[in-house]
C-alpha positions as CSV (number, residue, x, y, z in Angstrom):
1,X,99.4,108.8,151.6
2,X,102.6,107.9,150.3
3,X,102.5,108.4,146.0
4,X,106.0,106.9,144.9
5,X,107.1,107.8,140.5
6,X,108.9,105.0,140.1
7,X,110.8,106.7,136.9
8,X,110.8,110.1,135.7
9,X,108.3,109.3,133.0
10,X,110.6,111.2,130.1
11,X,110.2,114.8,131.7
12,X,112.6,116.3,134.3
13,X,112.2,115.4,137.9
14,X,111.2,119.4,137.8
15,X,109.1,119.4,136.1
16,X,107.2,116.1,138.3
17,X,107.9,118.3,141.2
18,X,106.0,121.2,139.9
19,X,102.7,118.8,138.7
20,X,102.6,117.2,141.9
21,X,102.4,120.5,144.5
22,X,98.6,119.9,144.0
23,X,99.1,116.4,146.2
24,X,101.8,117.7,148.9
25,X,99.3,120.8,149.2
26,X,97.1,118.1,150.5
27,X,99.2,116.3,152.9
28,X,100.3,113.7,150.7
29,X,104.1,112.6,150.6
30,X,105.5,112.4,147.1
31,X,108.6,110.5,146.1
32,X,110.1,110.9,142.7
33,X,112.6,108.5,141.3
34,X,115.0,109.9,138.9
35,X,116.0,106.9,136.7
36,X,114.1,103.6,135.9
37,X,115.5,100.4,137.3
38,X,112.7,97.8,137.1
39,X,115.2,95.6,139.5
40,X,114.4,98.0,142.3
41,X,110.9,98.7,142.0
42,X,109.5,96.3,144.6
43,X,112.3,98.1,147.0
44,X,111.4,101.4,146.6
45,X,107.7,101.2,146.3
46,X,107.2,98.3,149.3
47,X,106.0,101.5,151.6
48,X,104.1,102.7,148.6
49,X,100.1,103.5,148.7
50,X,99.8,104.9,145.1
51,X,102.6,103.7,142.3
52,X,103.0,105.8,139.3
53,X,105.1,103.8,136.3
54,X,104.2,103.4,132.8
55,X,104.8,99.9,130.6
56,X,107.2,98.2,133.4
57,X,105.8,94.6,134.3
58,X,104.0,94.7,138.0
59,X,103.2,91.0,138.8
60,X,102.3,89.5,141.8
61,X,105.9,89.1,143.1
62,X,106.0,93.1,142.9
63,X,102.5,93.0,144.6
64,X,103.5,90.6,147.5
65,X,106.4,93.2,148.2
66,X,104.1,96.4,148.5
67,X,101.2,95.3,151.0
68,X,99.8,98.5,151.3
69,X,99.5,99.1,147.4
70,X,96.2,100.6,147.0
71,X,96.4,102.4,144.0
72,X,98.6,102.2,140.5
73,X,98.8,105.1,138.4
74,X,99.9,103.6,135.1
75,X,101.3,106.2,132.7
76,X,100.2,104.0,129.6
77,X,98.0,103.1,127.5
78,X,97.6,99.8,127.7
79,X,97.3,98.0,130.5
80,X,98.8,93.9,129.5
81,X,101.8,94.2,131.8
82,X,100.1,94.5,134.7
83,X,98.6,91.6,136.7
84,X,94.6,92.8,136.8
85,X,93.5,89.7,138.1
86,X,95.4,89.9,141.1
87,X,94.7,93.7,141.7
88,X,91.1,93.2,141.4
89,X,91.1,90.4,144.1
90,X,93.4,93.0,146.8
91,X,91.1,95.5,146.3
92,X,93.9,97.6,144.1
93,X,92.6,100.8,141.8
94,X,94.1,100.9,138.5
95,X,93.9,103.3,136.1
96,X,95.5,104.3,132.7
97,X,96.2,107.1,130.7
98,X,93.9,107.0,127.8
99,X,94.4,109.2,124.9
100,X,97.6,110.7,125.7
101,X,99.8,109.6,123.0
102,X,96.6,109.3,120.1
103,X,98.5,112.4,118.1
104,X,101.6,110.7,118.8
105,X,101.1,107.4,117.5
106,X,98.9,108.3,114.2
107,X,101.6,110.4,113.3
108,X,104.0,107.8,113.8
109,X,101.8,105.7,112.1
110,X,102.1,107.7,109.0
111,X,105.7,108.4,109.2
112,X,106.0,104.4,108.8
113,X,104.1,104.3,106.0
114,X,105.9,107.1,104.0
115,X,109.2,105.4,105.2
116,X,108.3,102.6,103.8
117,X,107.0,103.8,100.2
118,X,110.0,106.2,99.9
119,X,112.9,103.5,101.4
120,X,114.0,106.2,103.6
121,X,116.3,103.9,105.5
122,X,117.9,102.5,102.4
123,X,118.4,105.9,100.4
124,X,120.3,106.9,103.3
125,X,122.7,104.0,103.8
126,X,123.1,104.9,99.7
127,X,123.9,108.5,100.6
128,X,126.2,107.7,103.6
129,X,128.2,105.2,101.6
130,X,129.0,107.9,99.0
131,X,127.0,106.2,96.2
132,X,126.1,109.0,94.4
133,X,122.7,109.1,92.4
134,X,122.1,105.5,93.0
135,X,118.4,105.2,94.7
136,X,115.8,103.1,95.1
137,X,112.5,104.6,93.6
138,X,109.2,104.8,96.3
139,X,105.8,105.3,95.6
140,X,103.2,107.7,96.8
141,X,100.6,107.0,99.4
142,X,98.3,109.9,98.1
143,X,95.7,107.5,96.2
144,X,95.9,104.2,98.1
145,X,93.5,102.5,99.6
146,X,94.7,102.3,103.8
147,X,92.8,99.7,105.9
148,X,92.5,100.9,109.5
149,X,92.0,97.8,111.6
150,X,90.5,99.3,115.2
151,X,89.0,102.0,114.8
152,X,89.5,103.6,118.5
153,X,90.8,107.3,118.8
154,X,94.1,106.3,117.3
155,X,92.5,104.8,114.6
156,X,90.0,107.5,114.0
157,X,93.3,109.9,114.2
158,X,95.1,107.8,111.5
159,X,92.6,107.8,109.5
160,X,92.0,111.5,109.5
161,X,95.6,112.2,109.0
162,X,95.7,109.6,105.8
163,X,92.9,111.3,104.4
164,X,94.6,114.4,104.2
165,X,97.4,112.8,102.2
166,X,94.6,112.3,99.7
167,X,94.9,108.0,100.7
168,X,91.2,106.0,100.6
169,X,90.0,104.6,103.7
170,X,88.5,101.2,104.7
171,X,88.2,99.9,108.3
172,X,87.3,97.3,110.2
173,X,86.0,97.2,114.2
174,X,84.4,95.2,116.3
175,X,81.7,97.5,116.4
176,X,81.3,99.1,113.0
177,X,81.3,103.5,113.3
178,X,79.8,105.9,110.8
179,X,82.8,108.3,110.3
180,X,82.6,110.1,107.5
181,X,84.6,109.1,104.8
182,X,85.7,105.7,105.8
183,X,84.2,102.3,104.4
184,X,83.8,99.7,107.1
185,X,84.4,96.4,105.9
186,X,84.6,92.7,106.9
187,X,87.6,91.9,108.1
188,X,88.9,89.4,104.8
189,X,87.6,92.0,102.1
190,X,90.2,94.7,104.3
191,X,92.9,92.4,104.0
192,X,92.4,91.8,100.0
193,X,91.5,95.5,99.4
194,X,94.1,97.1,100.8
195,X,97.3,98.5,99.3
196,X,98.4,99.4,103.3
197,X,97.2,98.1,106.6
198,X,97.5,99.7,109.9
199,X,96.8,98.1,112.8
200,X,95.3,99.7,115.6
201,X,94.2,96.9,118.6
202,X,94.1,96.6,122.2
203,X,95.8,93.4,122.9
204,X,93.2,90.8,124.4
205,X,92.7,87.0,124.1
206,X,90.4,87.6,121.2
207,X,93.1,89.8,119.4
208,X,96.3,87.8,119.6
209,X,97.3,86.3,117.0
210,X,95.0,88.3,114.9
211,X,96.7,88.6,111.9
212,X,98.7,85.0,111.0
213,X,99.1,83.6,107.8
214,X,95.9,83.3,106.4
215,X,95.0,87.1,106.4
216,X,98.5,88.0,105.2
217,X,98.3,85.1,102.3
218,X,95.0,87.8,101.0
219,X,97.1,90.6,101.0
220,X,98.4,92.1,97.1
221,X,101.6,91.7,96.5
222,X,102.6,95.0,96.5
223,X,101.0,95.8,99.9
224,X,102.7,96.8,103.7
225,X,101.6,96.7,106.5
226,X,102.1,98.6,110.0
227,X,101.7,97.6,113.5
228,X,102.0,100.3,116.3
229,X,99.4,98.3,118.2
230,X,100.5,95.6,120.3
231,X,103.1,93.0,119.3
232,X,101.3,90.1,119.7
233,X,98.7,91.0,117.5
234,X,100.3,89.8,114.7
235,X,101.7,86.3,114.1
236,X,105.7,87.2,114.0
237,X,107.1,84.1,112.2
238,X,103.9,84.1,110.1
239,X,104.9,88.0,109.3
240,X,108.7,86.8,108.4
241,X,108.0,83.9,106.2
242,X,105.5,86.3,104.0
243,X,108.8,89.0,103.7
244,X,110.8,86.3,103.5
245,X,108.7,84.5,100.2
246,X,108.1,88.1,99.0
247,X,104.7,87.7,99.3
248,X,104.0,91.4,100.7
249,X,105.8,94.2,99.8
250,X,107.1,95.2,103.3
251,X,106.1,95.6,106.9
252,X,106.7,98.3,109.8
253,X,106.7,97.7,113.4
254,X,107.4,99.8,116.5
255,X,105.7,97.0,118.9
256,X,107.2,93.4,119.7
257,X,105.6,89.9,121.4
258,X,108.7,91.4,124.1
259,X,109.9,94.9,124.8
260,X,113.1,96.3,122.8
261,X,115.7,95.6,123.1
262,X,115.0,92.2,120.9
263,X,116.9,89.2,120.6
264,X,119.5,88.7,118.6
265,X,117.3,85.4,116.9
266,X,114.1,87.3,116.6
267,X,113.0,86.4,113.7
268,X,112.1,89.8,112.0
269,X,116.0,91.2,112.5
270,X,116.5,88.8,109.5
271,X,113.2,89.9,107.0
272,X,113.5,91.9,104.4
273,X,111.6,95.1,103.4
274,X,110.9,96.2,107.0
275,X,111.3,98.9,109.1
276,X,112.0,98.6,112.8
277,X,111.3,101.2,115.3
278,X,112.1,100.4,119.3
279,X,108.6,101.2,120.5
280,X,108.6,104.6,120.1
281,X,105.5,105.6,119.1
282,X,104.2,107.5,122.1
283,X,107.2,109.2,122.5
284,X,107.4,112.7,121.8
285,X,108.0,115.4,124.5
286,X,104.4,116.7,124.1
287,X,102.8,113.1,124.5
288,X,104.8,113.0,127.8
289,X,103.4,116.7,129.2
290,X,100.1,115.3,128.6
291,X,100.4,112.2,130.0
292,X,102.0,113.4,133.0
293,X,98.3,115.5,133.4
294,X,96.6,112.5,133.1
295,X,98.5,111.0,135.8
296,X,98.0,113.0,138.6
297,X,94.4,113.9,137.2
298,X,93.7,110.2,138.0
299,X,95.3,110.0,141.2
300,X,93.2,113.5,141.9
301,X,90.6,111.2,140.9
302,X,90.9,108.5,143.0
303,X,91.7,110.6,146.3
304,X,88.3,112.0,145.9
């Protein structure tokens, strides 16, 4: 079979070519693309029987253009960029990479949080412009109450890693857990109880738009929250009249209703209190070394 990388997947070409011996051991040809030019993806992958990418949209134009597409290796997470409905009805294998950025994101998770309570980004535009002791207190996060909405591995992992900062836990899930330590609750109580909310959701019909006015109207006044979920998952000009009206304390997002780079109108460029990150959460070199595992695990998989 043909198995076209349609990008490097942030490790070296190298470093591709040494993972995927196992598959040219077999007989399999391997092609490796060395940059990532979504314009040229139906070009180089229209011979293609197995496509490995990672959060670039594949819709049915791109799947007209490779007819004998059999298999998609998606180097992701989530799977909302690509066009299930129409791979399910040509018979097309897809398959994700679960759990290979659940470190990666908690921590990021985290990081928000702290930059947030501590106004990182604004004590450093004060020390850059020379301003001397002029700074803008924080607060601590060791002693709040964090609400974990979705309480999947990266959930569970954020919660872990907040407990260690000494923070309280409440949670909310479709399906409530017993995890030690954490308090599941209904969804309003989290959104009242909270001093920080993180959310943590797979992007569906029945999660869009899952946080809009009305839950953020519940939250204190002095309360953040984060979203390294999905963008959508959060009403956006809902989110911006609340920071706006100083109704919440501040938010922190690395995910968007569109991929980065964002549009000079988007409406959070102009809140205040925020933090924005460019969808960057799974990114760290060791997320990357796992994930490219996973990826030729599953094709392994799949090959039988």
């Amino acid at each position: 079979m043909k198995i076209v990388f349609l990008e490097p997947l942030g490790v070296s070409v190298d470093s591709i070519e040494r993972a995927t011996n196992v598959l040219r051991d077999r007989g399999h040809e391997v092609i490796i693309y060395s940059d990532r030019i979504p314009e040229l993806n139906k070009e180089r992958a229209s011979d293609a029987d197995i496509v490995v990418e990672s959060n670039m949209p594949l819709d049915k134009d791109f799947l007209d253009a490779c007819p004998k597409l059999k298999m998609l290796s998606i180097a992701f997470t989530g799977l909302d960029h690509i066009d299930l409905e129409e791979c399910e009805r040509r018979n097309i294998t897809v398959m994700n990479s679960a759990g290979y950025s659940t470190q990666a994101v908690a921590e990021e998770t985290i990081c928000m949080m702290i930059g947030l309570y501590r106004h990182i980004v604004e004590n450093d535009s004060i020390t850059r412009r020379c301003c001397g002791k002029s700074i803008v207190p924080g607060r601590e996060i060791s002693g709040k109450t964090v609400g974990i909405i979705g309480m999947g591995a990266i959930g569970c992992r954020t919660a872990a890693l907040a407990q260690a900062f000494g923070c309280k836990i409440i949670a909310w899930n479709r399906t409530p857990k017993h995890i030690d330590g954490v308090r599941f609750v209904e969804k309003d109580v989290l959104f009242k109880e909270a001093d920080i909310i993180a959310l943590h959701l797979a992007l569906n019909e029945e999660t869009r738009n899952f946080v809009t006015a009305r839950e953020l109207s519940m939250m204190k006044k002095d309360a953040i929250i984060i979203n390294a979920a999905r963008g959508p998952v959060i009403n956006a000009n809902d989110l911006s009249e609340v920071l706006k009206s100083g109704k919440i304390a501040g938010a922190a997002l690395d995910v968007y209703d569109n991929e980065p780079p964002l549009k000079e109108d988007n409406v959070l460029l102009s809140a205040p209190n925020t933090l924005l990150l460019p969808h960057i959460g799974f990114a760290t070199k060791e997320a990357f070394e796992l994930r490219l595992g996973i990826v030729i695990d599953n094709i392994l998989k799949y090959l039988g």
